[in-house]
Structure formats: structure tokens, C-alpha cells
N, C-alpha and C positions, 0 to 999 in steps of 0.2 A: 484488818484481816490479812494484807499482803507483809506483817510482822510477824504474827504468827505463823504463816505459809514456811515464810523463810526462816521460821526456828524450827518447824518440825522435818524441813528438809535439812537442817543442819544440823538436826539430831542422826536423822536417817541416814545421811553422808557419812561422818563419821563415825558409826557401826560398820555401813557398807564400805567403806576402804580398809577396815582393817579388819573386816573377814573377807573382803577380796585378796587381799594383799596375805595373810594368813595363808589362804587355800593355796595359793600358787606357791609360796613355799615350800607347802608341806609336799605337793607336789612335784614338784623339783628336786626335795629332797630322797624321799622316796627310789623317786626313779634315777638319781642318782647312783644309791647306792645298790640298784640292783644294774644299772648300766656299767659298773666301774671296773668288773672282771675283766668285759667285753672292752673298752677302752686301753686297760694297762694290756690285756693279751696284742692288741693290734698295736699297740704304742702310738697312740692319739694323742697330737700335741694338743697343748692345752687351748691355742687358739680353735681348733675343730672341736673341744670338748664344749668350749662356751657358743660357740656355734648350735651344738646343737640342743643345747637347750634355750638357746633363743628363738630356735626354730620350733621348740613345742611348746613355749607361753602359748602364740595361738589358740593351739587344741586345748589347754589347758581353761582358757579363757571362756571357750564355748563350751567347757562344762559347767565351769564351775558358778557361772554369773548369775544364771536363776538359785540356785542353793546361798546366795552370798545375798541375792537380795530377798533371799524369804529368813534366812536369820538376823538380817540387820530390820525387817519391819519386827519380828518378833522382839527381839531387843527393846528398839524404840519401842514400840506401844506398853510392854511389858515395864519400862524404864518412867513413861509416863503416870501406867498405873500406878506404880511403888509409889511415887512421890505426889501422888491426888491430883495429876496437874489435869489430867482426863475429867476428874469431879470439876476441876474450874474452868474447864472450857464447857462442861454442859449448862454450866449454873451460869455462865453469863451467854445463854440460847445459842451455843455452836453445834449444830448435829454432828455426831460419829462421822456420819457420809461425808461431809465436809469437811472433816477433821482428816481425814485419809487422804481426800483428792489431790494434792501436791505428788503421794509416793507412787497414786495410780499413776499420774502423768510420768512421773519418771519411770515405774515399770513399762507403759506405753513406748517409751522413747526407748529403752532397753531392749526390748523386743526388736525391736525396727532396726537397731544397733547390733542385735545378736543374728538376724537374717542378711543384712549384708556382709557383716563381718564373718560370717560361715560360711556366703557363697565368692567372697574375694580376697579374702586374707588366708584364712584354714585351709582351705586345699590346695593352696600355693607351698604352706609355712611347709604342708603335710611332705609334698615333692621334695620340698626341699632337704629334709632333715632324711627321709629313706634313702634319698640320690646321694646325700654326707656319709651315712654309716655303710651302706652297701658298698660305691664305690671306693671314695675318699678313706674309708677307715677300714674298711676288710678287704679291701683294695678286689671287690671282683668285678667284674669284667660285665659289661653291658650288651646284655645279649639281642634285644630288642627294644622296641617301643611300643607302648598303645596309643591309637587314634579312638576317634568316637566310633568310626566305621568300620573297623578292622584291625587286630594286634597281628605285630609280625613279632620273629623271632631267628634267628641263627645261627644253624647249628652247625655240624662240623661239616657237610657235605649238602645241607641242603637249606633253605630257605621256609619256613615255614609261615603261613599265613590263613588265621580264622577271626570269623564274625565275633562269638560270643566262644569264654569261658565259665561253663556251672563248676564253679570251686567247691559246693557242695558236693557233687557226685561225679566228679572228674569228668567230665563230658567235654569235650571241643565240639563247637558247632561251626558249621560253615569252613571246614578242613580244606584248606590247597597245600601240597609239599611239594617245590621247586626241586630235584634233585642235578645239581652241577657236575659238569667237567672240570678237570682240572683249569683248562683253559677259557672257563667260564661258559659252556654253550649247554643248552639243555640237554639231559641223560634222562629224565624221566620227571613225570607228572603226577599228582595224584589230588583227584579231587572226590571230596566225601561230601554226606549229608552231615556228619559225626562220627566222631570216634572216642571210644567209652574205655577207662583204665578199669581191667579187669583182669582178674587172677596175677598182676603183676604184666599185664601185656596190654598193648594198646588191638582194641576192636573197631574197625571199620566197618561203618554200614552203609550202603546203597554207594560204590566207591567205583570212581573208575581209575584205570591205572594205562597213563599214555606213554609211552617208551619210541625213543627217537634215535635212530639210526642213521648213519651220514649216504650212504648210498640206497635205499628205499624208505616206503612211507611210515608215517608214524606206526604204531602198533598198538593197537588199542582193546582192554582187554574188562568188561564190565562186574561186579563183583556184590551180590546181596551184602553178604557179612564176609571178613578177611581179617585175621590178625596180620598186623605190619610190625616191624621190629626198629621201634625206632630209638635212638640210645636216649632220649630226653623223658621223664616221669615227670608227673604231674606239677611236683614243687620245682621243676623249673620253668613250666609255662605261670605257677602262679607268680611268681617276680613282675611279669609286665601286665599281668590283668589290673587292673587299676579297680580302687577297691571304691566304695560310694564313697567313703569320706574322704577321699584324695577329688570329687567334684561338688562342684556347688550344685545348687537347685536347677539354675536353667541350664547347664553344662548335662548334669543326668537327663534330663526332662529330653534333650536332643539324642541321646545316646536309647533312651527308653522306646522315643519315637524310630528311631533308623530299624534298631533289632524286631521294631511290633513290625514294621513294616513286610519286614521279610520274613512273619513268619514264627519269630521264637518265641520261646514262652517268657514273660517279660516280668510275670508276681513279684519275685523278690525284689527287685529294682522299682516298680511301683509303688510297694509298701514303704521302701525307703524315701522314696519321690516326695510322698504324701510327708512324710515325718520330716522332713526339711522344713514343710511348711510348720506340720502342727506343733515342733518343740520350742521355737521361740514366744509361743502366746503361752506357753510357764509361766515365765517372767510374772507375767501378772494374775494370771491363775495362783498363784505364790503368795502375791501379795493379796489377794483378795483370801484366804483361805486362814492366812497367818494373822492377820486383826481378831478377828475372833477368837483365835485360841487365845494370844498374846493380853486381850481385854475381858475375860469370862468373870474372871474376879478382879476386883479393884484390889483387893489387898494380896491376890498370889503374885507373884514375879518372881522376878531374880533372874540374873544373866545364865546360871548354869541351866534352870528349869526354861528357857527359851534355849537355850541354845540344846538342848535333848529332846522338845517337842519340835525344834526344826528338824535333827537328824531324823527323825522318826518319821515327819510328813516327805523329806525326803525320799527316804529309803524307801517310803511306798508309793510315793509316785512314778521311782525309777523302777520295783519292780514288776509295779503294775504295767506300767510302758515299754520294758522288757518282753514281756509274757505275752501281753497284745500284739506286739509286732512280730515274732516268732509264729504267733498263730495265726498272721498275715501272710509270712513266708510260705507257711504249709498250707498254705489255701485253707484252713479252716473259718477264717473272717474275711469279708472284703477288707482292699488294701486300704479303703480310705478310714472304714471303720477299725481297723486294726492300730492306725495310725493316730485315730484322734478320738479311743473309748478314753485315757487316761485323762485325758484333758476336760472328755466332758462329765467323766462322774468328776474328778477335782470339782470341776468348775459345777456341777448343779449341789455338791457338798460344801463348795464356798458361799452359793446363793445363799442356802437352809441358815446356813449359819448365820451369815449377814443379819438374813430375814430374824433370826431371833434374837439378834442383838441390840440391849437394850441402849440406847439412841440418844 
């Protein structure tokens, strides 16, 4: 049995390297050639050019590894059907189930391998490669930083610092603006509940505004709503908002807790929370799904009719799990159920199938 094990995983293998190895090409390629305007305009040597596509293997890898191994089972099994070797393993009493469990284990181990490798390699690769082209190649200028607590930012005369940015609807939550002297000593304060980009103008709400004089006391002046006139718009606070897939799961999971603590509304970042978790058990939602198509008939196969019924199981699972999680965003589904419907109809449509395949 541990002969066979190890030929159907060496069949598996060598599909799955070289549609792994395939995908990240093409992606590479791709974004190559739409990167290459932006490289020769900034004059990027070629050392920073191959930087940074070293820096997005990574991301590249955490997509492409469930689609890499739901085409290399398709293959194989479809590879085994063509040449009857599937009739000879049932005629000398090997169950189907049996026959699989090798590519389970390694989807298993895949998984396990795509969940840490997305929460310590990926959103490091991710800093790394924005911090190359923003700085290093378009050479601009670093305005601030995000923490989990709090994003600063600095601008021409003042210092600005908030909890939370909604990049959907321009909103700053938890607004302080340091305004400075020349000689560095406070000229003025400003603390909001938020402040919302509107008609081209930044809106202030629930704001107080402290103003400090060197011979009497502070001056303090309370404010419902107030437009403020500040030279920064939205796209340059989004620069240091740090987006979910610059963190891993427990990195978010702390950032999700600080902001519920105080208050904000935290949906979108939860629904993402949740899909950290539920996108690595693909892997083998994949490969459980892809046996049964790949063995329906003994006599259909063929590498291109596998390789078009994986894009296709593809393509719907991603935009199944697209549409689910968008309608997580909008609070129309809970975030957990918005995060893990694609998985589980996959996964109760790989059961059916399983369940009627003949054994």
C-alpha cells in the first residue's frame, strides 16, 4: 500500500509543481508588463526592479496554491482515469477513499502551510514591496506610520493623529490635530469624535478646538459640526492606513479588538478577521470537490478538459466568496457567515458528490 501511496503522490507532485510554478510566472509576467511604464518613468535599477518582484512571490503564492492544487488533483485522477489504472486499483479491492487519502494529507498540510505563511511571510513581503515602490522608486516622502492603536501623520504645520480610518467613506475617527510653532510649542489643538470628507471639505463633528497663548490660559472653544481647512484629502491619509492584507490573523484579530473596545464600528475588519481563517481550508475543499469531477467517467479525461473544469470550479468559488464577503461588509450577512458560506456549500457539494461516487 505505502507503493502505491507514494506513486499517486508522485503523480500529484509533479502536476502540482508545474502548475505552481506555471501560475507564478504568468504572474509575474503580467504584472510585469503593466509595472514597466511606472519603473522606466522613475528610472529603477534593475536591482529594485527584481526586488520587487521578489517581494510579491509571496502574495502571489497565497493565491495561487489552492487553484494549483485543485488542478494538479484534476489532472491526476483524470490522468489515472485515461489509462484504467483507477479500474486496477478497484479490482484488486482499493476503495476510491483510499485511493485519495495521500492528496487529502497533503491538502491538509497545505492548509496549515497557507495559514501561517499568510500570517508571517505575506504581510511582511506586502511592507516590504509598497515601502520599495512608494519610497525607493517614486522617491516620496514618508509622511507617517500606522500602529494597531493609532495612525499618525505629518503635515506641513501640524501633526495629526486618529484611531480608525473608514476608506470607504472617508471618515477619520478618533481626530487629534497638534498645530505647531515654529519653534516647536503648541499653537493649537483639535480634538473630534470624526471628521467626514464632504463636498471637497473636511467636516468636523462633536470637535473641540484648544488655542494656547503664551501670556493667558488656554482658549477653549466647543463645536457640534465645523468645517476645518486642512491642505491634506483623503488619498493622503490613505498611504498609512494599513490595509488587512499588509496583517496577519492575530495582528488584525488585536487591532479589531482595540477599535471594538472604544467604540467603532468594526464589520469590515471582522468579516476579513473571519476569512483569514476560513480561505486556507480551500485547499482541501479543492481537492475533495475535484475527484469527482476529475473520475465521473473512466473513459472522459484529458489534461485540457481538466484543466477547464478547474478554471471554472475556480472561478466560482472565488466569485462566490467575493459576493459573500462584500455582503459581510454591508452588514447584509453575519461576518462569520459571510466569510465561510463559499466553503460550506463547496464543501456540502464535494460531500453529494463524494457520496455518489462509485467506490
Amino acid at each position: 500500500m505505502k507503493l502505491i501511496d507514494k506513486y499517486i503522490l508522485k503523480e500529484f507532485l509533479r502536476f502540482f509543481i508545474i502548475t505552481f510554478i506555471s501560475f507564478i510566472a504568468l504572474f509575474l509576467i503580467v504584472d510585469f508588463f503593466e509595472k514597466i511604464r511606472m519603473f522606466l518613468s522613475n528610472q529603477a535599477s534593475v536591482l529594485q526592479i527584481v526586488a520587487y518582484f521578489v517581494y510579491s512571490i509571496p502574495m502571489i503564492i497565497s493565491y495561487i496554491l489552492p487553484p494549483s492544487v485543485l488542478l494538479a488533483t484534476l489532472m491526476t485522477f483524470s490522468a489515472f482515469s485515461k489509462y484504467s489504472e483507477i479500474t486496477a486499483l478497484k479490482a484488486n479491492g482499493m476503495n476510491l477513499y483510499r485511493v485519495i487519502l495521500p492528496i487529502v494529507i497533503f491538502a491538509s498540510l497545505a492548509s496549515v502551510f497557507l495559514f501561517y505563511f499568510s500570517e508571517l511571510i505575506t504581510p511582511s513581503s506586502i511592507q516590504k514591496k509598497n515601502h520599495l515602490v512608494k519610497i525607493e522608486i517614486q522617491k516620496k516622502q514618508n509622511m507617517g506610520y500606522f500602529k494597531l492603536d493609532e495612525i499618525w501623520y505629518r503635515g506641513g504645520n501640524a501633526i495629526y493623529n486618529f484611531k480608525m480610518f473608514d476608506i470607504d467613506n472617508n471618515i477619520l475617527r478618533g481626530v487629534t490635530i497638534n498645530y505647531l510653532n515654529p519653534d516647536f510649542t503648541m499653537k493649537a489643538r483639535i480634538d473630534a469624535k470624526e471628521a467626514q470628507w464632504k463636498d471637497n471639505r473636511w467636516l468636523f463633528k462633536n470637535l473641540l478646538t484648544t488655542r494656547f497663548t503664551q501670556n493667558s490660559d488656554p482658549v477653549l472653544e466647543w463645536s457640534q459640526e465645523k468645517i476645518i481647512d486642512l491642505p491634506e484629502k483623503p488619498e493622503d491619509f490613505k498611504v498609512m492606513q494599513k490595509d488587512v492584507e499588509k496583517m496577519g490573523f492575530f495582528e488584525l484579530r488585536k487591532y479589531v479588538q482595540k477599535i471594538q473596545s472604544e467604540g467603532y464600528d468594526v464589520t469590515k475588519y471582522l468579516v476579513d478577521l473571519h476569512g483569514k481563517i476560513a480561505f486556507p481550508f480551500v485547499v482541501i475543499i479543492m481537492v475533495m470537490i475535484a475527484v469527482p469531477f476529475s473520475l465521473r467517467s473512466e473513459r472522459s479525461g484529458g489534461i485540457m478538459q481538466s484543466i477547464g473544469i478547474g478554471i471554472f470550479i475556480g472561478f466560482s468559488y472565488w466569485i462566490l466568496h467575493a459576493f459573500c464577503m462584500s455582503l459581510g461588509r454591508s452588514e447584509v450577512l453575519p461576518a462569520f457567515l459571510s466569510a465561510w458560506s463559499a466553503n460550506i456549500l463547496f464543501s456540502t457539494a464535494a460531500a453529494f458528490l463524494l457520496h455518489k461516487m462509485d467506490t
